[in-house]
N, C-alpha and C positions, 0 to 999 in steps of 0.2 A: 504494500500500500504506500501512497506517495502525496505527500500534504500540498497541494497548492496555494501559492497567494496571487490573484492578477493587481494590477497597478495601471494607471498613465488614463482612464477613460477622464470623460470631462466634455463640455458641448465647446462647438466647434463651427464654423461657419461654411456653409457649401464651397467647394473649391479646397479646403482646408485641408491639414496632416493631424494625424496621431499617429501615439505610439505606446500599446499596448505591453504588457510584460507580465511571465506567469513565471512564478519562482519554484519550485519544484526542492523539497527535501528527499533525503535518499543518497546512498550512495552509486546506483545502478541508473545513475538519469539519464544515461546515454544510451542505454538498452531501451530505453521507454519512445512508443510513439506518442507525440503530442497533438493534440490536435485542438483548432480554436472554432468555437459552435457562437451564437448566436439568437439571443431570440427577445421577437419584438411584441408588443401587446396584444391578444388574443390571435398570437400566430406559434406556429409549433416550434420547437429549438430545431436550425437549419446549421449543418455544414457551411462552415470559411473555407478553412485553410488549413493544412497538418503537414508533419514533416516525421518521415520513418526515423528511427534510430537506428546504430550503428548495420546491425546486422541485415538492416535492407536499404545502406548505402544511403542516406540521409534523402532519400528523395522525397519529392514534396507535391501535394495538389492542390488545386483550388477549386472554389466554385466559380461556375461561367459570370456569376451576375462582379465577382471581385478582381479577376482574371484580369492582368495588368496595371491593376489597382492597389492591390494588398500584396507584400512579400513579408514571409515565414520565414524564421531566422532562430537558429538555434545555438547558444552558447552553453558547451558543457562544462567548462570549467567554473560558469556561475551558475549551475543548473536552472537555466532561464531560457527559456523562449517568449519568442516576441513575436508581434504583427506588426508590421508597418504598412499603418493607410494614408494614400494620399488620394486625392483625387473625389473628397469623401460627397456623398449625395444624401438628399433627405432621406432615402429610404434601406441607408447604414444604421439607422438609428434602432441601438438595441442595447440590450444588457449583450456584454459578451462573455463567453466563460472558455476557460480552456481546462482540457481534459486530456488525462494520461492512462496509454494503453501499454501493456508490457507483450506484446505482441504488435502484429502491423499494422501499417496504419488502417482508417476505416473512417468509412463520411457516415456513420450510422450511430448516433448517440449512443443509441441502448447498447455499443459493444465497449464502452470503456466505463472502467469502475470506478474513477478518480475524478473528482471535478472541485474546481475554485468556487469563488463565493458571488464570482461575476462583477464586474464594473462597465459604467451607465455609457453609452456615448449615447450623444448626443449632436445631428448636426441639424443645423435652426440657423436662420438670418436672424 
């Protein structure tokens, strides 16, 4: 099991950047897929962005609606991964949460056991 903290959410203006961050205890944070979910008022929690751990070669996915948008970024020496949004639209606006699988990655909620406490963006004129 692996403790999350995320950080960096805050409202933001269309056109804007953030920058996300999800702190991960544990010694094994490098074996862990990470992946970063989403979800907005009476809509289901959706797939961002995830990035595999070591043993499937850090590779990463998005979703089409962030795809060029948001980059997944993973430092294991502070066991931290990050989202970087630029480019942000009104309709980013969500609680974000990121969640740790000890297997591969996966765009499907219900398959990781670990999750943060979530932080708000907000993007608004």
């Amino acid at each position: 099991q692996v403790h999350l903290v995320e950080s960096g959410g805050g409202l933001v203006q269309p056109g804007g950047s953030l920058r996300l961050s999800c702190e991960a205890s544990g010694r094994t944070f490098s074996r862990y897929a990470m992946g970063w979910f989403r979800q907005a008022p009476v809509k289901e929690r959706e797939f961002v962005a995830g990035i595999n751990g070591q043993d499937w070669f850090w590779s990463t996915r998005y979703a089409d609606s962030v795809k060029g948008r948001f980059t997944i970024l993973r430092d294991n020496a502070k066991n931290t991964v990050y989202l970087q949004m630029n480019s942000l639209k009104s309709e980013d606006t969500a609680v974000y949460y990121c969640a740790a699988r000890q297997s591969a990655l996966s765009v499907i909620a219900a398959h990781y056991a670990d999750w943060g406490q979530g932080t708000q963006v907000t993007v608004s004129s």
